[in-house]
VOBA-1610 file (N, C-alpha, C; in pm, whole numbers, padded with zeros to 5 digits, always signed):
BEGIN
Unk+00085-00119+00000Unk+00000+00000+00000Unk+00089+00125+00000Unk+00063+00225-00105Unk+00174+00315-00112Unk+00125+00413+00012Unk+00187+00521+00048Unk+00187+00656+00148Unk+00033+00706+00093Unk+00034+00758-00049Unk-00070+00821-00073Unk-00231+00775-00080Unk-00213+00626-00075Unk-00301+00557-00081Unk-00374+00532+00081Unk-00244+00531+00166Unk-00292+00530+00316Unk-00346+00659+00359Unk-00263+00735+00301Unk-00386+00892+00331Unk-00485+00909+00304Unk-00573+00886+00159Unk-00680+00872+00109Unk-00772+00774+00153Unk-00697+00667+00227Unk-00777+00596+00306Unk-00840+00666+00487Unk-00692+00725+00503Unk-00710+00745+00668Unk-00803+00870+00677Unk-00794+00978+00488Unk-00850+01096+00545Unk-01019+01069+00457Unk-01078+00930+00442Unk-01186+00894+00399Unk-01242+00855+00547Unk-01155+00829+00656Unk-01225+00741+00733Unk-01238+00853+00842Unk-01199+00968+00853Unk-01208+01045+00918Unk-01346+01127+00879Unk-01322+01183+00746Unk-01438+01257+00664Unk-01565+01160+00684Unk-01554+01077+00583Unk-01639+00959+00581Unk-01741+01063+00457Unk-01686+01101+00339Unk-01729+01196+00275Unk-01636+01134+00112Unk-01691+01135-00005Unk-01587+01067-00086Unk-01551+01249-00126Unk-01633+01314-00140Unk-01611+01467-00214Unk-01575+01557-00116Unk-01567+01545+00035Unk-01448+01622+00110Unk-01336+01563+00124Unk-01375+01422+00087Unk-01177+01342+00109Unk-01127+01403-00036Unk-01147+01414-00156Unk-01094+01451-00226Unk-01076+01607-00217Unk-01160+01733-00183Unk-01140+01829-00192Unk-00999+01853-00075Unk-01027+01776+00063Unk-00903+01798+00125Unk-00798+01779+00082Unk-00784+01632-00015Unk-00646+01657-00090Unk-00628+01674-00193Unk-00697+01740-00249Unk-00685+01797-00375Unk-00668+01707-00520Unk-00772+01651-00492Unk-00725+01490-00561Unk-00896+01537-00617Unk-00957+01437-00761Unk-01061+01418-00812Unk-01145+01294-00749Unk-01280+01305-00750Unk-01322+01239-00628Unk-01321+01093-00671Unk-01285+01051-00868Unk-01255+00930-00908Unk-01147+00896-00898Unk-01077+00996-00839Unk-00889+00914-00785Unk-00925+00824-00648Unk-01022+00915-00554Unk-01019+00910-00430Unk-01105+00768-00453Unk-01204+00705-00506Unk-01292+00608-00536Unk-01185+00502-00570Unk-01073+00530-00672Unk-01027+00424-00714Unk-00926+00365-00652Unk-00842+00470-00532Unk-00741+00379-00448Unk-00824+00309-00377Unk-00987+00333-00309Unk-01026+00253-00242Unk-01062+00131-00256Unk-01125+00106-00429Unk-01142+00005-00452Unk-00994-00090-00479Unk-00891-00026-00502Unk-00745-00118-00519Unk-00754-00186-00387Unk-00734-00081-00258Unk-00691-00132-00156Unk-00814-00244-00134Unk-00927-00246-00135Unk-01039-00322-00121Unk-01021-00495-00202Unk-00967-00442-00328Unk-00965-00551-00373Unk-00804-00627-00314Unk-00720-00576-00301Unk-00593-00596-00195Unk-00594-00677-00079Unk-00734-00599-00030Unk-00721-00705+00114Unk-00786-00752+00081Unk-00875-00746+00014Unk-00983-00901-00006Unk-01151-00857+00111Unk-01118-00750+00094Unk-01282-00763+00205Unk-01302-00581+00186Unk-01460-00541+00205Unk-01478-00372+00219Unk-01455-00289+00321Unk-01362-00181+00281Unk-01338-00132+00348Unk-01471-00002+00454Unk-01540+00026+00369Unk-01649+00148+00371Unk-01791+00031+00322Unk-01902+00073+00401Unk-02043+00054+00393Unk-02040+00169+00291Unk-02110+00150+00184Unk-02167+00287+00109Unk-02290+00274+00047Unk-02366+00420+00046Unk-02501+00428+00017Unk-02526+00546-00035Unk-02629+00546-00086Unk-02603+00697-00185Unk-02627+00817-00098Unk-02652+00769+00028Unk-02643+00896+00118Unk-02545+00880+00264Unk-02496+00761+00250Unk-02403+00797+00351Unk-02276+00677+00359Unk-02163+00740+00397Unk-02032+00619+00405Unk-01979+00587+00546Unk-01951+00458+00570Unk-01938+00406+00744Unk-01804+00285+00701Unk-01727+00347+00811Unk-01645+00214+00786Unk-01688+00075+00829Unk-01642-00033+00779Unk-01671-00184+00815Unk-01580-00178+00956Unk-01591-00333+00992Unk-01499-00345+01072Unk-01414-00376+01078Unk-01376-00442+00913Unk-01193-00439+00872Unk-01186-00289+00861Unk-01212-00239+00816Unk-01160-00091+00825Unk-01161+00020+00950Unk-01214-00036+01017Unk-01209+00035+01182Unk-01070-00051+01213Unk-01098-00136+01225Unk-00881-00226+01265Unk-00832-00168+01178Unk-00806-00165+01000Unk-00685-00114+00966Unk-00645+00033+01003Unk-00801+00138+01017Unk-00763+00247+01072Unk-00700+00273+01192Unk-00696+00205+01269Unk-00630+00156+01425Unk-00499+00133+01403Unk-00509+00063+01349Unk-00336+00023+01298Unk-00284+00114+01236Unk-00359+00154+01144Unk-00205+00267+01049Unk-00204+00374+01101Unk-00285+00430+01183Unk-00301+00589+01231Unk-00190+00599+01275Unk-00172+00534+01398Unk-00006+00558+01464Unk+00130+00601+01374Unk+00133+00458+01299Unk+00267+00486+01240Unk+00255+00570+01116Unk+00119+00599+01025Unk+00131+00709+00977Unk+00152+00850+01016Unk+00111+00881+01132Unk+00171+00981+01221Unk+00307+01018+01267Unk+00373+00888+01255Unk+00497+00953+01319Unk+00596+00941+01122Unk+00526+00853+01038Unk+00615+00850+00915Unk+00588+01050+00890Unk+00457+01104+00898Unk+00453+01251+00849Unk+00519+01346+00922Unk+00592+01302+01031Unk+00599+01410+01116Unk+00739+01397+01086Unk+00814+01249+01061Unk+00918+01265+00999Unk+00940+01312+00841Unk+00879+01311+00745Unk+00872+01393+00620Unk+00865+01519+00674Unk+00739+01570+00743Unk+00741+01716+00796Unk+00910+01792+00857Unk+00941+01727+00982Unk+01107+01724+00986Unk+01230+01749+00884Unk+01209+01655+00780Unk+01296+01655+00670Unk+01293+01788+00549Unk+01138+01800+00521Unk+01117+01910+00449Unk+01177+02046+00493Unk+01110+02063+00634Unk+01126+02168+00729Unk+01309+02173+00694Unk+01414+02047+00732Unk+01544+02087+00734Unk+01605+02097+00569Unk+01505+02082+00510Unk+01570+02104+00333Unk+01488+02215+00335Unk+01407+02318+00385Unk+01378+02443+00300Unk+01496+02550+00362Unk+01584+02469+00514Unk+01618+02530+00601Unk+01521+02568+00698Unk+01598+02627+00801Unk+01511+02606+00961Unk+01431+02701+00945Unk+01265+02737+01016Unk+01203+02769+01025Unk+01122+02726+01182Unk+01056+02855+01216Unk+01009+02752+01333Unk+01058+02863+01511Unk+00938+02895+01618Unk+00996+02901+01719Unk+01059+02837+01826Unk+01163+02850+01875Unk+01166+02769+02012Unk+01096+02843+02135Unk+01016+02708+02218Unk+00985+02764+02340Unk+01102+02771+02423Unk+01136+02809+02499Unk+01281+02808+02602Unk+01181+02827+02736Unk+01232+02712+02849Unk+01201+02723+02952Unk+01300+02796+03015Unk+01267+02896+03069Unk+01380+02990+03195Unk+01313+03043+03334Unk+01402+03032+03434Unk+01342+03074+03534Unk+01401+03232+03572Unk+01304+03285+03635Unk+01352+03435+03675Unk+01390+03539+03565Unk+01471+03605+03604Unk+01600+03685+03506Unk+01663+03636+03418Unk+01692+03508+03413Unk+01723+03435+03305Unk+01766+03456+03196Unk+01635+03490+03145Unk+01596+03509+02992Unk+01703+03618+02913Unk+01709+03744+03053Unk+01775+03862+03034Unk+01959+03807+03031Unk+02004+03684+03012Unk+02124+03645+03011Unk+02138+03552+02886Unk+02065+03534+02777Unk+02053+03475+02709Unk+02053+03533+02589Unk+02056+03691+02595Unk+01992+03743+02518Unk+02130+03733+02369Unk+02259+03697+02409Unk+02375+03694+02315Unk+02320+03555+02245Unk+02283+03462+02295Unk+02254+03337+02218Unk+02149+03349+02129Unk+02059+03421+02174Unk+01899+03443+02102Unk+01938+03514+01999Unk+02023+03655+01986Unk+02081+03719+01860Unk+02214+03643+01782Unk+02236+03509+01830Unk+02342+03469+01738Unk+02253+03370+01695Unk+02189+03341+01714Unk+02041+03241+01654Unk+01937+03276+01541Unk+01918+03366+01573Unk+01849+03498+01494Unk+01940+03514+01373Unk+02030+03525+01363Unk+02171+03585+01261Unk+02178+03478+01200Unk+02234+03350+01271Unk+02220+03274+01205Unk+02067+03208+01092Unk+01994+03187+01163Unk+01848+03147+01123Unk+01720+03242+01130Unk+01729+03326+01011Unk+01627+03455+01015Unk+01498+03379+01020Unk+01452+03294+00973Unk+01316+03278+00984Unk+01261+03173+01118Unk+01344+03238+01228Unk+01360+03116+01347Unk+01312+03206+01468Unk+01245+03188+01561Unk+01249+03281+01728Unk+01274+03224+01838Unk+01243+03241+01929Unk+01304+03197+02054Unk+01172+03320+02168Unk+01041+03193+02212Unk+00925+03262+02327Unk+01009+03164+02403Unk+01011+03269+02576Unk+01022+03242+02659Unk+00914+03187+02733Unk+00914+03080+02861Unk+00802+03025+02914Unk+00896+03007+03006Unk+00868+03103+03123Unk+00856+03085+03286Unk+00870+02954+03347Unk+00924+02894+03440Unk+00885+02794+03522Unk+00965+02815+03670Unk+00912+02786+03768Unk+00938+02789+03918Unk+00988+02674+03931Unk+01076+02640+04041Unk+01191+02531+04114Unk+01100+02464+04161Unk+01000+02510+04209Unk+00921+02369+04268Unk+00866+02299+04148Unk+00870+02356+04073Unk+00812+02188+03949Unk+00877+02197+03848Unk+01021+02129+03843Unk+01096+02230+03786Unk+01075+02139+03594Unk+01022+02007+03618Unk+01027+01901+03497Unk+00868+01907+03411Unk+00789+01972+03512Unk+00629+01941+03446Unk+00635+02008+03277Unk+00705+02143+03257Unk+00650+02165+03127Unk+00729+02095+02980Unk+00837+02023+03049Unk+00918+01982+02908Unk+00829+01797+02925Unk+00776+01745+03047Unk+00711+01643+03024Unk+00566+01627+02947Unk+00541+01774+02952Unk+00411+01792+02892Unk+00424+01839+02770Unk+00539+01857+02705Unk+00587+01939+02590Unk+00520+02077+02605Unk+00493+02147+02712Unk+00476+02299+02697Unk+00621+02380+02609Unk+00715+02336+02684Unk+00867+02393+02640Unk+00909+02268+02521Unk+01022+02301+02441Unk+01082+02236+02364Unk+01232+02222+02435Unk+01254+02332+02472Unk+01399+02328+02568Unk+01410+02387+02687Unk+01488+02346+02762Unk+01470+02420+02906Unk+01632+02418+02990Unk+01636+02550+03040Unk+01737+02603+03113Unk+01761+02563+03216Unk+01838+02479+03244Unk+01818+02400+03449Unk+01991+02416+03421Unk+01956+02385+03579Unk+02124+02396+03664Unk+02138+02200+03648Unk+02244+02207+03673Unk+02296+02050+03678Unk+02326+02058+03791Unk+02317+01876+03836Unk+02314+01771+03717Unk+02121+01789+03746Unk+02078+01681+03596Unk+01960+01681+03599Unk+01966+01498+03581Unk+01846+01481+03693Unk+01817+01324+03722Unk+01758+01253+03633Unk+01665+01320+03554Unk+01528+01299+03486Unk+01581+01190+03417Unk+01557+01076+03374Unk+01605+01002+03306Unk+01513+00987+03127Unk+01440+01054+03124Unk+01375+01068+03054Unk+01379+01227+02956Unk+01517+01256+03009Unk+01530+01383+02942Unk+01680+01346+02914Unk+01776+01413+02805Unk+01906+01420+02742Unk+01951+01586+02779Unk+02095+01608+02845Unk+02112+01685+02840Unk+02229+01750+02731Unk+02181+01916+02687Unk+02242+01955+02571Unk+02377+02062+02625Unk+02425+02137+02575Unk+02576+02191+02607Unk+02505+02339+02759Unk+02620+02322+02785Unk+02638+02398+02923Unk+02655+02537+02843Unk+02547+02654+02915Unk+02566+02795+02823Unk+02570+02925+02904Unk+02578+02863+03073Unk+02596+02982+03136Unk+02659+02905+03288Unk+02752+02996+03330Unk+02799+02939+03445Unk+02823+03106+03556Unk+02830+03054+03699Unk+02837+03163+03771Unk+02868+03083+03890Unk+02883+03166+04032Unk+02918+03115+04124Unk+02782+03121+04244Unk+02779+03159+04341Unk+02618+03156+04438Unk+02680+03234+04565Unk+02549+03307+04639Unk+02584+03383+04732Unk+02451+03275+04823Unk+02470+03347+04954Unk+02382+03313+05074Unk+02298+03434+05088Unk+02155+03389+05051Unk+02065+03471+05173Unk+02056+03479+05279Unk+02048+03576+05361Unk+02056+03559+05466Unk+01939+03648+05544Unk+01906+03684+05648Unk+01790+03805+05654Unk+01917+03906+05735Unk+01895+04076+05701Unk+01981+04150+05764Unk+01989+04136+05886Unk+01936+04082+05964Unk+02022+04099+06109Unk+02078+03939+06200Unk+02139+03900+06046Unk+02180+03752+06100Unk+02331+03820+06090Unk+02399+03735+06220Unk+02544+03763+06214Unk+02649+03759+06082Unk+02536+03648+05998Unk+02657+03640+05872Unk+02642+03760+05786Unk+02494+03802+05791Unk+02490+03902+05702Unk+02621+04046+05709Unk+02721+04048+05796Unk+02839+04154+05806Unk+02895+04134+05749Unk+02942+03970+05724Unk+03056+03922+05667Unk+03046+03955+05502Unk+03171+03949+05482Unk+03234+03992+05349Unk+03205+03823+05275Unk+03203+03763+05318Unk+03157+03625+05240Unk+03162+03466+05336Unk+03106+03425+05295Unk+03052+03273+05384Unk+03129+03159+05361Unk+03103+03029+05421Unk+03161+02931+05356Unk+03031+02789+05368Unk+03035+02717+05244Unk+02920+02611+05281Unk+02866+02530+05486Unk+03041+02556+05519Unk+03030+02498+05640Unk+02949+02572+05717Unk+02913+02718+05698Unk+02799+02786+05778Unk+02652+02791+05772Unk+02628+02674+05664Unk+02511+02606+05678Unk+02481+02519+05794Unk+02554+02478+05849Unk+02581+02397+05972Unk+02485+02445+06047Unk+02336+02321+06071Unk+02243+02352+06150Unk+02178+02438+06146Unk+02188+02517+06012Unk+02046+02654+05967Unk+01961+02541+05920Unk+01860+02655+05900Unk+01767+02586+05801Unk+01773+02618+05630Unk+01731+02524+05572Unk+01711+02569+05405Unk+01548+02554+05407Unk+01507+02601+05263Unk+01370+02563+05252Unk+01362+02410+05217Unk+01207+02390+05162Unk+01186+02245+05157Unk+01166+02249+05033Unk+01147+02228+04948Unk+01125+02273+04775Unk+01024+02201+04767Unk+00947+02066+04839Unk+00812+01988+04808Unk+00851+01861+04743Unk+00746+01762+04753Unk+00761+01686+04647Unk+00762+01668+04517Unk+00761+01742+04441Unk+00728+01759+04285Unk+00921+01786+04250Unk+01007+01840+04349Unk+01126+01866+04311Unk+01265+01730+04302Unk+01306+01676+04237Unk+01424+01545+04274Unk+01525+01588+04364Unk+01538+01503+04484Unk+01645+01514+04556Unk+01762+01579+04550Unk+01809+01478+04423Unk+01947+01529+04347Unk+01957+01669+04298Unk+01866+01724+04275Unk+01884+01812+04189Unk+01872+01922+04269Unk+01780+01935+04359Unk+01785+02032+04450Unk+01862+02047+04575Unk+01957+01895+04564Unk+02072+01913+04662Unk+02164+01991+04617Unk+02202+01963+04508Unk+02294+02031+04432Unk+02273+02183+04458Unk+02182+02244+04505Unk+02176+02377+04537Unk+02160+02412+04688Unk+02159+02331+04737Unk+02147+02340+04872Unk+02082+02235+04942Unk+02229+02203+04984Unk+02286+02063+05012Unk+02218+02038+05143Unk+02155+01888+05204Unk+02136+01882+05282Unk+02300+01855+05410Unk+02374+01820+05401Unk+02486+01819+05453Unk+02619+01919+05429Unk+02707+01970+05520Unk+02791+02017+05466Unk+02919+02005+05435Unk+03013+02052+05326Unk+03136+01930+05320Unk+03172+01894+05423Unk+03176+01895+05572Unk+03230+01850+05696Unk+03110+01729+05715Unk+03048+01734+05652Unk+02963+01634+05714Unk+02841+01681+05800Unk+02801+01816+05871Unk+02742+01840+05943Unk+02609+01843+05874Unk+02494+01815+05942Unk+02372+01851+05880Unk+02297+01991+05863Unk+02247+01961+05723Unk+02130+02130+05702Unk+01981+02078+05715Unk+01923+02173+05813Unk+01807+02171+05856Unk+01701+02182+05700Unk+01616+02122+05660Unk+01463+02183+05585Unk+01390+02182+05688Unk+01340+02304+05614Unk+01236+02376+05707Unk+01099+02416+05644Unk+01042+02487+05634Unk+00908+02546+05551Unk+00910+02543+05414Unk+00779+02512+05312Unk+00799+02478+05214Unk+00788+02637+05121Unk+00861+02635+05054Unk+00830+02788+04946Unk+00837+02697+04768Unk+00714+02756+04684Unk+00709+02734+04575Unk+00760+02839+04496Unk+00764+02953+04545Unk+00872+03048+04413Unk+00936+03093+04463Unk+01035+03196+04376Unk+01112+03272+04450Unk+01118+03355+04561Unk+01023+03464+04494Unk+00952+03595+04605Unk+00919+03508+04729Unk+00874+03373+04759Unk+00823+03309+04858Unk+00954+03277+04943Unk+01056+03268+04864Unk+01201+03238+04949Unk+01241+03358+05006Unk+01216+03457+04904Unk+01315+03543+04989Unk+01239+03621+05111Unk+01062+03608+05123Unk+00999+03643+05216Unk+01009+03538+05360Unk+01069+03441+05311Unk+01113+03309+05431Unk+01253+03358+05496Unk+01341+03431+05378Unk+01461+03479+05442Unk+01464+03609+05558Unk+01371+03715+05510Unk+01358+03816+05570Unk+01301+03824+05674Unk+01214+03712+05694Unk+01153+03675+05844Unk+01253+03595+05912Unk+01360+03572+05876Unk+01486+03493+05966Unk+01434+03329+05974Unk+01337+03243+05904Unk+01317+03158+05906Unk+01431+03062+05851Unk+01472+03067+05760Unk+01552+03002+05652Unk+01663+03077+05644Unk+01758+03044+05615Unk+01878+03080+05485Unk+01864+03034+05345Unk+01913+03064+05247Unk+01905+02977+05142Unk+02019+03008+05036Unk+02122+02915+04942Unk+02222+02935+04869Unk+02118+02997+04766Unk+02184+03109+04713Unk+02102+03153+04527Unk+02232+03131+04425Unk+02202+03158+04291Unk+02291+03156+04201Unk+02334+03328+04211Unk+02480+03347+04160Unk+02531+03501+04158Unk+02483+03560+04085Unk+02397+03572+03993Unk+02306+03690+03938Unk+02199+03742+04010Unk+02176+03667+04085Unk+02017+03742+04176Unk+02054+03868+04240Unk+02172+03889+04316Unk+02217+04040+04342Unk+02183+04153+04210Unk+02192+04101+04104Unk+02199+04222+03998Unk+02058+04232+03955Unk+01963+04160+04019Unk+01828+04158+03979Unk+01742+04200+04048Unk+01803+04164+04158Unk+01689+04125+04287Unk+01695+04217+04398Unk+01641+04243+04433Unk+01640+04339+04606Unk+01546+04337+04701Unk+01527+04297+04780Unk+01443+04240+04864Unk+01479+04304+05034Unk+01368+04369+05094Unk+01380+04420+05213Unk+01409+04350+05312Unk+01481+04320+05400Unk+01537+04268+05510Unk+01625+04172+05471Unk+01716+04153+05326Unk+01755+04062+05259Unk+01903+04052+05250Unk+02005+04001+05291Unk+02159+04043+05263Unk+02180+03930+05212Unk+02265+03959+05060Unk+02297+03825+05017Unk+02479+03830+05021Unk+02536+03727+05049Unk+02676+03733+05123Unk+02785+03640+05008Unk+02864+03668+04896Unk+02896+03546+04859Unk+02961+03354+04945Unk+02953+03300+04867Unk+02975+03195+04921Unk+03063+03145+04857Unk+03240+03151+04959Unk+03334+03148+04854Unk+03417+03007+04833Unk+03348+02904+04882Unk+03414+02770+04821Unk+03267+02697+04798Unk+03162+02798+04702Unk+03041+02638+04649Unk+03116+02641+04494Unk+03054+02541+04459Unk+03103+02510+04312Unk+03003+02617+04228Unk+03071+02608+04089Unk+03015+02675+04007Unk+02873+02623+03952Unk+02776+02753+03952Unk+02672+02666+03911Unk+02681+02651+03721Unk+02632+02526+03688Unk+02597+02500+03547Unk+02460+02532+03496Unk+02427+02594+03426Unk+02313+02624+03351Unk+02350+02550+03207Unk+02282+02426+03179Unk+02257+02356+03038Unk+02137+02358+02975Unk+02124+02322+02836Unk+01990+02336+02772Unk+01945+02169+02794Unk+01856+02112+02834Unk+01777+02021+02835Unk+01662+02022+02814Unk+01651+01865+02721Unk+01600+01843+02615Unk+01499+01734+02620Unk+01368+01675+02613Unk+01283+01537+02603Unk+01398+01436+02513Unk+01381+01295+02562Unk+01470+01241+02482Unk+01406+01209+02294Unk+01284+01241+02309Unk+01229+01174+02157Unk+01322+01347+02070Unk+01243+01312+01939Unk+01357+01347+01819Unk+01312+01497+01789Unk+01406+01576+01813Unk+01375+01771+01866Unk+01352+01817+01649Unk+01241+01909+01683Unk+01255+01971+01553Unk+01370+02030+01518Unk+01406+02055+01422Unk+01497+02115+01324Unk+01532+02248+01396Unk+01449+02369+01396Unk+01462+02467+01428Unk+01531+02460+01589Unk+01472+02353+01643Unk+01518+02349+01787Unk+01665+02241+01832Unk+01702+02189+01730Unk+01830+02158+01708Unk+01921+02240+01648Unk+01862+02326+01531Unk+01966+02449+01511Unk+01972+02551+01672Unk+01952+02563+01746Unk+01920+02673+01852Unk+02042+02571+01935Unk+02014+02483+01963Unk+02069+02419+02036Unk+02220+02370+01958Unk+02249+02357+01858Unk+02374+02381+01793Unk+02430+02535+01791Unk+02369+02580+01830Unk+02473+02734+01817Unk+02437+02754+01933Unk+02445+02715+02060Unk+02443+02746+02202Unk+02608+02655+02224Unk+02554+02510+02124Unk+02711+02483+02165Unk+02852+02547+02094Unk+02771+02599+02002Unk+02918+02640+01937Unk+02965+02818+02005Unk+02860+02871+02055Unk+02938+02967+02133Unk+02985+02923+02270Unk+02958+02825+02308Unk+02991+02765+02429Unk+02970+02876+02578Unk+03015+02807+02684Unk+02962+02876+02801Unk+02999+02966+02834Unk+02931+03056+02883Unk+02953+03254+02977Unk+02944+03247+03071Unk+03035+03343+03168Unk+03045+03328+03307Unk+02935+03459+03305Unk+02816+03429+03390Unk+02732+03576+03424Unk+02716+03672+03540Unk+02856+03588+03664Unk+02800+03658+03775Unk+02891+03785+03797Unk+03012+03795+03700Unk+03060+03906+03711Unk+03145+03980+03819Unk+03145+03839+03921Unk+03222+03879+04045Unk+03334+03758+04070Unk+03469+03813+04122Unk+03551+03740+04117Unk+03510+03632+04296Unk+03569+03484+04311Unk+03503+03481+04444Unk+03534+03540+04526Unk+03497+03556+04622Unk+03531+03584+04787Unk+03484+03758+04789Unk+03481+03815+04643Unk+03390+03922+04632Unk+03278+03960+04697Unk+03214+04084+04753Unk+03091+04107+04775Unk+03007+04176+04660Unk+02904+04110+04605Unk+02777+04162+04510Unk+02766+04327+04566
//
């Protein structure tokens, strides 16, 4: 059964119309009549009940429509793919970013642009407490996270921003004087709780339940966004590690953020669903790696923001 013949079948069984299946594809309604009777005589049984006023599939043709829908779906979406990368890229990316983000990206988005004029790049928001829901739901096509990422169900793409992290603290905590912190002064604060919707791993990596000595970090109250953290900080509830750009963004009343001069550098990578990324969103993601990674926090360590 050729491609065109399964269309004229799949978009008869949808219509159930012989003169809208042909007007949809632009076909004469004795083309559209005569693959049916090939395929009919092919399998050996009818595919369509027909009457001069109305067409119903049989029930071989309710199974073959069952069957081919799928894999005709994914054969068009791969032609669609292929075309799309022979007219050249076309096409937006969604980009998942959190916060300020977006406003650090903006060298990649114009070397993307330059490269691929008929290409964009919409931003789509997402908060730390759920930090996987929109690339599982395909809201986003790509998304901005810190490493490492657990998800096993996601591939990660090149590293495109790196920086170092300060401590919140609320102003009238003793650390807040200091010229800069060290992880070991987590020792017995509290952090927030990020919830269940967040992976262990991933949100240890930002604030670790232990500290390199081994000592333990308290969780404490749960916060789902940012503004919710730093209103946990200013009431002296919490401490919490941030990444080094939030000083250049952020300002928050009762808030001192202190660097923190032996955490590791944070990684910001593009991650990706593991099934097969459009064209446009593999070109985006090829010229993120080829300018490779930017330091954004702009401060050398042991610096104060």
């Amino acid at each position: 059964m050729e491609l065109r013949d399964i269309e004229i079948f799949l978009t008869l069984a949808e219509e159930l119309h012989f003169g809208r299946t042909a007007e949809r594809l632009h076909l004469s309604q004795a083309r559209v009549s005569q693959s049916i009777r090939q395929q009919e005589r092919r399998l050996g049984g009818a595919l369509f009940d027909r009457s001069t006023r109305t067409v119903a599939l049989t029930r071989l043709g309710q199974c073959l429509r069952d069957d081919l829908e799928p894999g005709f779906g994914l054969i068009r979406a791969a032609v669609d793919r292929a075309s799309a990368a022979a007219r050249g890229c076309c096409g937006t990316v969604r980009l998942g970013a959190m916060g300020a983000l977006p406003s650090e990206l903006a060298g990649l988005v114009e070397a993307y642009g330059t490269r691929y004029p008929e290409c964009g790049v919409e931003f789509v928001e997402f908060h730390f407490s759920k930090p996987f829901v929109k690339l599982r739901t395909g809201e986003v096509d790509v998304q901005l996270m810190w490493l490492p990422v657990p998800e096993s169900r996601l591939h990660r793409g090149p590293v495109v921003l790196t920086e170092g992290r300060v401590l919140a603290v609320a102003e009238d905590s003793p650390l807040a004087a200091r010229s800069s912190v060290s992880l070991e002064d987590l020792a017995d604060r509290t952090v927030l709780d990020p919830g269940e919707d967040v992976p262990a791993d991933w949100f240890r990596a930002m604030c670790p339940d232990r500290t390199p000595g081994g000592r333990p970090v308290h969780r404490g109250p749960r916060a789902r966004t940012f503004h919710e953290v730093l209103a946990l900080v200013a009431a002296g509830r919490i401490v919490c590690p941030l990444n080094g750009h939030v000083p250049r963004y952020y300002s928050y009343p009762g808030v001192a953020l202190v660097p923190i001069d032996d955490a590791p550098l944070t990684e910001w990578a593009l991650v990706l669903p593991d099934s097969a990324a459009a064209p446009h969103v593999e070109a985006f993601v090829d010229t993120a790696r080829a300018l490779g990674p930017r330091r954004i926090d702009g401060a050398a360590p042991g610096s104060r923001p």
